[in-house]
C-alpha positions as CSV (number, residue, x, y, z in Angstrom):
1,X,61.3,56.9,43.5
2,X,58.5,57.9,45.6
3,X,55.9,56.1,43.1
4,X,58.0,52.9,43.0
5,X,57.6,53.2,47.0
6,X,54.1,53.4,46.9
7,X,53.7,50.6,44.4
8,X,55.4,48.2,46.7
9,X,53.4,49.0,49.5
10,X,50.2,48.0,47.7
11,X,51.5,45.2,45.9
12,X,50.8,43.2,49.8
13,X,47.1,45.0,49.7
14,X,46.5,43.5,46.1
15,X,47.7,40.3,46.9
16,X,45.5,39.8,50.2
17,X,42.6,41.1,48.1
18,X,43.3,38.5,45.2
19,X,43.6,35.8,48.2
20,X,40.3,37.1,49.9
21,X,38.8,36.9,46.4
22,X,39.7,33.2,46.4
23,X,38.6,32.4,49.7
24,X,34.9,33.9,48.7
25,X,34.6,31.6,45.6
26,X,35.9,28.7,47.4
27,X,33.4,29.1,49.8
28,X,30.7,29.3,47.3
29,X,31.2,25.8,46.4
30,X,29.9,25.0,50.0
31,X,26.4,25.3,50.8
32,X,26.3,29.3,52.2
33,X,23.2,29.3,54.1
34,X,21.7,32.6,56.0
35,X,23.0,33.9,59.4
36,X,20.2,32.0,61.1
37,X,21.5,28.6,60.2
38,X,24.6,29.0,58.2
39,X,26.4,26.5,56.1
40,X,29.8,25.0,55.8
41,X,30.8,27.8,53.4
42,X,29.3,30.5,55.2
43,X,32.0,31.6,57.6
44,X,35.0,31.2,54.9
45,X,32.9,33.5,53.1
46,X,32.3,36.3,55.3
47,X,36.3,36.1,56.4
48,X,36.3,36.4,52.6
49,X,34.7,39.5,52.5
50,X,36.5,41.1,54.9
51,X,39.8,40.2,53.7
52,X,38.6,42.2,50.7
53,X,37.4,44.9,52.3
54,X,40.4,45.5,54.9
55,X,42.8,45.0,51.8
56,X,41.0,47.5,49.6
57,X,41.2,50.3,52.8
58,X,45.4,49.4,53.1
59,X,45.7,49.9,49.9
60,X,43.8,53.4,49.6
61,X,45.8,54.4,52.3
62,X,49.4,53.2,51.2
63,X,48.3,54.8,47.7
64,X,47.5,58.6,49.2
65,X,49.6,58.7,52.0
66,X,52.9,60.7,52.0
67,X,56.4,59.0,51.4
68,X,58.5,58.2,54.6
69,X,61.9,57.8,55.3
70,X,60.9,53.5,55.0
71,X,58.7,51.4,54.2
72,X,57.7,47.8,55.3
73,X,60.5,45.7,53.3
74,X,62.9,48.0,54.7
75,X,61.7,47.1,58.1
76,X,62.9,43.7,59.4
77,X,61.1,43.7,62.0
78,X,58.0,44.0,60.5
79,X,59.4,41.2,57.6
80,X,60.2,38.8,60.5
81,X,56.7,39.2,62.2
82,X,55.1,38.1,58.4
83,X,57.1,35.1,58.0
84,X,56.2,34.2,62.1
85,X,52.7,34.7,61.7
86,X,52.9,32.7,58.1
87,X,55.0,29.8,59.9
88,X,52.2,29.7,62.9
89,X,49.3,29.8,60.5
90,X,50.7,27.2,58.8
91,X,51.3,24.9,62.1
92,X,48.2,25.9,63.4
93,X,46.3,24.6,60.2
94,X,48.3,21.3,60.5
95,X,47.8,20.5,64.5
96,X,44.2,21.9,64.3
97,X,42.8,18.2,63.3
98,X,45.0,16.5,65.9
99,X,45.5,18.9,68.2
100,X,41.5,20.3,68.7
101,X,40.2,23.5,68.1
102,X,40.6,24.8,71.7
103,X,44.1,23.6,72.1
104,X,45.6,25.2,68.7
105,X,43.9,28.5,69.7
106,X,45.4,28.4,72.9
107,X,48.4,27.9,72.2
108,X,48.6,30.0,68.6
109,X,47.9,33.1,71.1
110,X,50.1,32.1,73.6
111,X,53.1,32.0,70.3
112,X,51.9,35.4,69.0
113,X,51.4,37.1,72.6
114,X,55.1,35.8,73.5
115,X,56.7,36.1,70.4
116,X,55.1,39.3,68.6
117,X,53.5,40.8,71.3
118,X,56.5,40.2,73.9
119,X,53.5,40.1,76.5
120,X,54.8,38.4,79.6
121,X,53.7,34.7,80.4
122,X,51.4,35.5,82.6
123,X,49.6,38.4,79.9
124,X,49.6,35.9,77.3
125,X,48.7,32.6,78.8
126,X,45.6,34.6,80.5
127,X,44.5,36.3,77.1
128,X,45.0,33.3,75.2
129,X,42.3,31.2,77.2
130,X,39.8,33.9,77.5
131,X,40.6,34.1,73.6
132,X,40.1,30.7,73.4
133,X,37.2,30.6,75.8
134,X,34.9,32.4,73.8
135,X,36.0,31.8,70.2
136,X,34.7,28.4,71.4
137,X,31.6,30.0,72.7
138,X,30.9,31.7,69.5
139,X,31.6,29.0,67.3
140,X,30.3,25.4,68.9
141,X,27.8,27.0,71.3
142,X,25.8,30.3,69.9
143,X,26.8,29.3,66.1
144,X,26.6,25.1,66.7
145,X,29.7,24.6,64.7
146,X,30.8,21.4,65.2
147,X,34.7,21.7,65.7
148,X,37.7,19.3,65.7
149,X,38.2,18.1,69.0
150,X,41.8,16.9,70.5
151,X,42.6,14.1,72.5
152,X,41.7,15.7,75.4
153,X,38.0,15.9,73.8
154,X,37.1,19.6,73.8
């Protein structure tokens, strides 16, 4: 039984190293550029990468570690904070265009810090706009990104 365990915990790890697989040659088919003035397809690409590289460490560690008393599909809390993040993703990715970048940042932290994190308003409204803040920063200023903008304009 304890192998079958161990299988099922790197099944996830395998999977998010087949997806970060996809996202690299995806990103291929944009123009990848250097770090100095990077492409379209740059970005996607390093995420990419370090999907890969994160996913290949789980999945050492799932594979040596020692059997517990659970694992994650026995945990339902750790199953319901998958399908949350999966369902915010996925609304993120759809309000980004209409919404704006800095907006759908905002207010995807605000959703994990409240509903994951059960931060108190006042934790995650403050972390999500300094999140916010300077994932802006990064991306249209220091990296020139242009990003979607809301109907607020920013």
């Amino acid at each position: 039984m304890e192998g079958f365990v161990r299988t099922r915990e790197v099944i996830p790890s395998i999977a998010w190293i087949i997806l970060g697989v996809m996202i690299c040659l995806g990103s291929t088919s944009m123009r990848l550029g250097s770090l100095s003035s990077p492409g379209p397809g740059l970005f996607p690409f390093i995420i990419g990468c370090v999907m890969i590289l994160v996913s290949i460490s789980q999945a050492i560690v799932y594979a040596f570690k020692k059997s517990e008393t659970g694992h994650f599909w026995q945990n339902r809390e750790g199953v319901k904070g998958v399908i949350i993040v999966l369902v915010l993703l996925s609304f993120y990715a759809l309000a980004l265009m209409h919404l704006g970048f800095s907006l759908c940042t905002f207010l995807f932290f605000v959703a994990i810090l409240k509903t994951l994190g059960r931060k108190s308003w006042n934790y995650a409204l403050s972390t999500a706009l300094i999140v916010s803040f300077f994932s802006y920063m990064v991306f249209a200023v220091w990296l020139k990104i242009n990003l979607p903008k809301g109907p607020l304009g920013i």
